[in-house]
C-alpha positions as CSV (number, residue, x, y, z in Angstrom):
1,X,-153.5,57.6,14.7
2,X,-152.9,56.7,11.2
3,X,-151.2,53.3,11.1
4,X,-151.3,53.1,7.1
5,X,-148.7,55.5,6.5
6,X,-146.4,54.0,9.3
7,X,-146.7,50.8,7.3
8,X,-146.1,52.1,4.0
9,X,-142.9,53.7,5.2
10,X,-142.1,50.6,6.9
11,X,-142.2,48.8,3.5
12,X,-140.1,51.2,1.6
13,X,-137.4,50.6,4.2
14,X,-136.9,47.1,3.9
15,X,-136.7,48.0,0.2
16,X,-140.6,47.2,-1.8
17,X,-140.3,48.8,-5.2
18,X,-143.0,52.0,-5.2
19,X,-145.1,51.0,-7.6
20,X,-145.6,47.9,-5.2
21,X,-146.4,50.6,-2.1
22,X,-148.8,52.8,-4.3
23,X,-151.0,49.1,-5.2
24,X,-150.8,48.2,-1.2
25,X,-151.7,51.7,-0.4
26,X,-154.9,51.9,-3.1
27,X,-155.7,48.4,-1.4
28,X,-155.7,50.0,1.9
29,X,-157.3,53.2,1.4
30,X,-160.2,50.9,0.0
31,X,-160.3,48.7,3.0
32,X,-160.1,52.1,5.7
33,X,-163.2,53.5,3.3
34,X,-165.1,50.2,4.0
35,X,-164.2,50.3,7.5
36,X,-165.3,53.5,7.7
37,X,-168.6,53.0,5.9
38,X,-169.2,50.0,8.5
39,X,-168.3,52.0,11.8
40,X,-165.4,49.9,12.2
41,X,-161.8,51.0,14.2
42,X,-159.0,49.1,12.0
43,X,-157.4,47.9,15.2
44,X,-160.2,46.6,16.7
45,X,-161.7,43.9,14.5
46,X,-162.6,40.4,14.0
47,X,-161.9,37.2,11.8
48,X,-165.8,37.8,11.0
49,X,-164.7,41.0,10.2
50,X,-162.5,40.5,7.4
51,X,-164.7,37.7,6.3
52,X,-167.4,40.4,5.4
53,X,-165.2,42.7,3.7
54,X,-164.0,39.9,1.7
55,X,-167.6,38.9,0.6
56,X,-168.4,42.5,0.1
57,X,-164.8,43.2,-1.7
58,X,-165.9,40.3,-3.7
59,X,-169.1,41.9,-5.2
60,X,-167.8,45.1,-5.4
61,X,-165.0,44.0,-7.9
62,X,-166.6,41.2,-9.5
63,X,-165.5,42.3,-12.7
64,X,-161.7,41.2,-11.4
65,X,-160.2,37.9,-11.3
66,X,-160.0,36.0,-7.9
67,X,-156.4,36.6,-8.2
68,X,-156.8,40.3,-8.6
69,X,-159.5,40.4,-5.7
70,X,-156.9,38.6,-3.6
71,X,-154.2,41.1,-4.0
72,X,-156.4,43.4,-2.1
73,X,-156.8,40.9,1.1
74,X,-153.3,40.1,1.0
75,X,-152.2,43.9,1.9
76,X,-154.7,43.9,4.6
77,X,-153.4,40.8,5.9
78,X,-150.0,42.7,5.3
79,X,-150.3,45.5,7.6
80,X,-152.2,43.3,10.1
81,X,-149.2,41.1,10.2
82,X,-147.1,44.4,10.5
83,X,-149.7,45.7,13.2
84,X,-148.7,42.5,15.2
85,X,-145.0,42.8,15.1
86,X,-145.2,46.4,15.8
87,X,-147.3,45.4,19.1
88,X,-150.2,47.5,18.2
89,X,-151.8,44.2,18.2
90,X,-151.7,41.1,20.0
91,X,-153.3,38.7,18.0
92,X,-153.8,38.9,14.2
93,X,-157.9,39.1,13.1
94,X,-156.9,37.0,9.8
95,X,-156.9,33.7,12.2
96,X,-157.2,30.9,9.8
97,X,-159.2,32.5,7.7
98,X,-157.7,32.0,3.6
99,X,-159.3,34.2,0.5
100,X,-160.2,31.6,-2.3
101,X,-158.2,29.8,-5.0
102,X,-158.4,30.9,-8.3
103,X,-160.4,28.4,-10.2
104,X,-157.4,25.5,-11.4
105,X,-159.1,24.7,-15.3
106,X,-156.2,24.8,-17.6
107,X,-154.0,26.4,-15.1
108,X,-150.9,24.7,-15.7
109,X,-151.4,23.1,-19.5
110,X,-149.6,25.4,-22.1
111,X,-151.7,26.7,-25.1
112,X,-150.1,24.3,-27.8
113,X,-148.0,26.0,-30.4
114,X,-150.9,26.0,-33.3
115,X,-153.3,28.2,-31.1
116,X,-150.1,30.6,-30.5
117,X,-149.9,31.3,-34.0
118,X,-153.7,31.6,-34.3
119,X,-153.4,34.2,-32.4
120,X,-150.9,36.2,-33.9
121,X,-151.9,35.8,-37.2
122,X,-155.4,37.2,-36.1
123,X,-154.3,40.2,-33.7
124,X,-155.8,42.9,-35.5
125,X,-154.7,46.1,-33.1
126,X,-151.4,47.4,-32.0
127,X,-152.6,46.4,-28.3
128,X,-153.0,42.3,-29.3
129,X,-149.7,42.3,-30.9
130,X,-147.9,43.8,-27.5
131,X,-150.0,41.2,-25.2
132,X,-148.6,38.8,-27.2
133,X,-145.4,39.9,-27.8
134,X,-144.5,40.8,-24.1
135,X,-146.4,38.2,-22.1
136,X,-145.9,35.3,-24.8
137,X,-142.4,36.2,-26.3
138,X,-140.9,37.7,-23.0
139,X,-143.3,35.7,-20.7
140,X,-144.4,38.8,-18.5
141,X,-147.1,39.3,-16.1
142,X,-150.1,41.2,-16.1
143,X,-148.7,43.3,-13.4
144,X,-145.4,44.2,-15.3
145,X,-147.2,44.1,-18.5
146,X,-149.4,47.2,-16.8
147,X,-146.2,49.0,-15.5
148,X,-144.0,48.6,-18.6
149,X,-142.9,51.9,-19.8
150,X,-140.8,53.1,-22.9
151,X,-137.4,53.8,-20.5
152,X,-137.5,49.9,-19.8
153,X,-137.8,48.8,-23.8
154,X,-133.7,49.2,-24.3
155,X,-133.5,49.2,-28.1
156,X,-129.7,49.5,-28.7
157,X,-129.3,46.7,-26.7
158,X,-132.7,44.8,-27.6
159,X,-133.3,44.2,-24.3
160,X,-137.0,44.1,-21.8
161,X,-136.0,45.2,-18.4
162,X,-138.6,44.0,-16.2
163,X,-138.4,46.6,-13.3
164,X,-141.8,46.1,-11.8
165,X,-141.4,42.0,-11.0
166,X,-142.9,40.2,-8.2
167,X,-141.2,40.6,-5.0
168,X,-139.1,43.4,-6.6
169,X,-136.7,41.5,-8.5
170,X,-135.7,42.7,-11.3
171,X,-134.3,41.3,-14.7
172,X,-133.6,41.4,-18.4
173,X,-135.2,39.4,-21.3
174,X,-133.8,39.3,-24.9
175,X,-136.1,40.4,-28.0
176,X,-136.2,39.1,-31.1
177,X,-135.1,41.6,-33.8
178,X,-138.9,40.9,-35.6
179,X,-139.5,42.2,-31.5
180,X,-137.9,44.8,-31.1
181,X,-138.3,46.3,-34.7
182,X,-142.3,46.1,-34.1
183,X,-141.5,48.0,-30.6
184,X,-139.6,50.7,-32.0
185,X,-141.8,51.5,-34.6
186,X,-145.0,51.2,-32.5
187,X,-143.1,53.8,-29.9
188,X,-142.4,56.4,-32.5
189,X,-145.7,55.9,-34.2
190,X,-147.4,56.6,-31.1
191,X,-144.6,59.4,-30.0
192,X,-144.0,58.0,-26.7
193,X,-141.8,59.4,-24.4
194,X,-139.1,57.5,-21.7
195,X,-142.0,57.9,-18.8
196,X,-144.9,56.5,-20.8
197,X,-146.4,53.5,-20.4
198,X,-146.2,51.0,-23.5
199,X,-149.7,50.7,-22.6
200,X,-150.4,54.0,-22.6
201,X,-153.9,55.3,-22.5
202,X,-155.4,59.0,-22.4
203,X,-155.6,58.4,-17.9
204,X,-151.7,57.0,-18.4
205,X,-151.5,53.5,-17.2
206,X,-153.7,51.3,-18.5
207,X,-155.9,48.6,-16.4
208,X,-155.3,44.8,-16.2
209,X,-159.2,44.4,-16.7
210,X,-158.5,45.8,-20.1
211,X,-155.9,43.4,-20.8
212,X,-158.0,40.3,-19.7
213,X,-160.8,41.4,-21.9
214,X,-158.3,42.1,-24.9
215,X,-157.3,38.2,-24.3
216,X,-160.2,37.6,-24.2
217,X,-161.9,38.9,-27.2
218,X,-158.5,37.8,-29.3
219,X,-159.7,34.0,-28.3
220,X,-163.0,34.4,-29.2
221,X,-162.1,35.4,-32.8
222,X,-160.3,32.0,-33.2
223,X,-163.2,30.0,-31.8
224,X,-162.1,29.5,-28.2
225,X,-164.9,29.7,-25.6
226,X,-164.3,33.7,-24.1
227,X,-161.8,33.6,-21.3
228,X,-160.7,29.8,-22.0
229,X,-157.3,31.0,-21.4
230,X,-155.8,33.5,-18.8
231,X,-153.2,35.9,-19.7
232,X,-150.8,33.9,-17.2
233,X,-151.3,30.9,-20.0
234,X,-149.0,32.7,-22.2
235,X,-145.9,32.6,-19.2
236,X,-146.7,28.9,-18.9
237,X,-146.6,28.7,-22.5
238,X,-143.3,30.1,-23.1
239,X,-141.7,28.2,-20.8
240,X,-142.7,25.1,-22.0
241,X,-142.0,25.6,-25.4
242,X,-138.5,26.8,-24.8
243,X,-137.9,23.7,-22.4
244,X,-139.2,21.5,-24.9
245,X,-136.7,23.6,-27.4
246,X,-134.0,22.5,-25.5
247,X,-133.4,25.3,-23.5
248,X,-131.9,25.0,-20.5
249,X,-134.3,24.9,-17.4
250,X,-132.2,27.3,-15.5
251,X,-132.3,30.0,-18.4
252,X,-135.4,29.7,-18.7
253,X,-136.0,30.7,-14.6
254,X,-134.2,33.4,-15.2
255,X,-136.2,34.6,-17.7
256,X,-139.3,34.2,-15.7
257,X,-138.0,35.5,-12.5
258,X,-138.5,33.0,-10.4
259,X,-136.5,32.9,-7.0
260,X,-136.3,28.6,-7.3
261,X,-136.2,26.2,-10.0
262,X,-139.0,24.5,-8.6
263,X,-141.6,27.0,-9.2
264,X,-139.7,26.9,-12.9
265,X,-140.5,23.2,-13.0
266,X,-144.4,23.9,-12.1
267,X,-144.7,26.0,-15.3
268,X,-143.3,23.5,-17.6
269,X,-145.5,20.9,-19.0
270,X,-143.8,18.6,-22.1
271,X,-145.6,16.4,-24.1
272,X,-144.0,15.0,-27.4
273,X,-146.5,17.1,-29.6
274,X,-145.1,20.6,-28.6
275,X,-142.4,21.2,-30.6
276,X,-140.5,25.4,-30.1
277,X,-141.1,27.4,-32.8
278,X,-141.1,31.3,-32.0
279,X,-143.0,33.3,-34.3
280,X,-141.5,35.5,-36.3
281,X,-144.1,37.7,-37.5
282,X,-146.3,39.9,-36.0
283,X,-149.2,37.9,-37.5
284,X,-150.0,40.2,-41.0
């Protein structure tokens, strides 16, 4: 029997956005290949067993953060835990068993305001300007930074609706008119369409690896060691700054999507240097 499918369905039921079913389903078609490769049934395995594919998942993807390498245990863990509830299992191989933390250097301390503007003033191509538009200005996420598209750039009403969010939730962030005027001209430049990705590239949606490297490279030009800084930074970034603004702390979870305030008040880190001041150019 095929339990993936079963479990995939099960998940659209209780209402997980589809783009969040197609990711679980690629994680899962990758796990069934591995199990397949190591003469394994995928009901009839061990804590030991999960530990291997983790080490093996591990150097298969080692060009993708812990985070991203995660993602793939947590859908096996997933179904397992849907296995279990369905009773086509009676005890769940995960155990105690936890993937590893993704490394905590920086994690939480915004990039000050002076770096910010480093980095827009240096952006050199159309795909540095939108990472730091959309994940600094609208403080999105890798993942909905991969699975913006043109239909969810509202330019009469200068609005980013973030469709894609974690957990499904959905919401709306405000551009700036410097924003949005650089959006619309980059979308008819490029002649995208509603169902395009703003990321688009010639396979259609483009990888978070890129992205990461594209950060990457955009700190090395300034002088930062490569990689000093996650994407992610940028959200904790923005949220300090517009706390430290004045902003209130509840507008500003909003406009992060988080479910509590507390995870709000994680992200924001004052100190009496940091002083909000958006940028208002694209950096040229």
């Amino acid at each position: 029997m095929n339990y993936i499918n079963p479990f995939l369905t099960y998940l659209n039921t209780i209402g997980y956005h589809y783009k969040t079913i197609q990711s679980k389903e690629t994680h899962l078609k990758h796990y069934k290949d591995w199990l397949t490769v190591e003469n394994k049934d995928i009901l009839k395995i061990t804590t030991k067993t999960i530990q291997k594919y983790y080490k093996d998942l591990q150097a298969q993807k080692s060009h993708c953060s812990i985070g991203s390498i995660n993602n793939y245990l947590i859908s096996v863990k997933q179904f397992y835990s849907w296995a279990c509830k369905s009773q086509y299992l009676k005890k769940h191989p995960f155990g105690k068993f936890k993937p590893h933390k993704e490394p905590n250097h920086n994690t939480r301390k915004p990039i000050d305001l002076k770096t910010i503007k480093k980095l827009y003033k240096t952006s050199k191509y159309p795909i540095e300007k939108l990472l730091l538009l959309l994940a600094y200005g609208c403080g999105l996420r890798t993942f909905e930074l991969q699975h913006l598209k043109v239909k969810d750039i509202h330019l009469e009403k200068a609005l980013v609706t973030v469709v894609s969010g974690k957990f499904n939730k959905q919401r709306s962030i405000p551009l700036q008119q410097e924003h949005l005027n650089y959006l619309k001209n980059y979308i008819i430049h490029k002649n995208l369409q509603l169902e395009d990705y703003i990321f688009q590239t010639p396979t259609g949606m483009i990888s978070q690896a890129i992205l990461r490297n594209t950060f990457k490279k955009m700190q090395h030009r300034i002088g930062l060691p490569l990689g000093h800084f996650t994407i992610h930074h940028l959200r904790h970034s923005i949220a300090s700054h517009l706390v430290a603004s004045g902003v209130n702390i509840q507008l500003v979870q909003y406009f992060l999507g988080h479910s509590t305030l507390t995870t709000t008040q994680k992200y924001v880190h004052l100190t009496k240097t940091i002083h909000y001041e958006i940028s208002k150019k694209m950096g040229n």
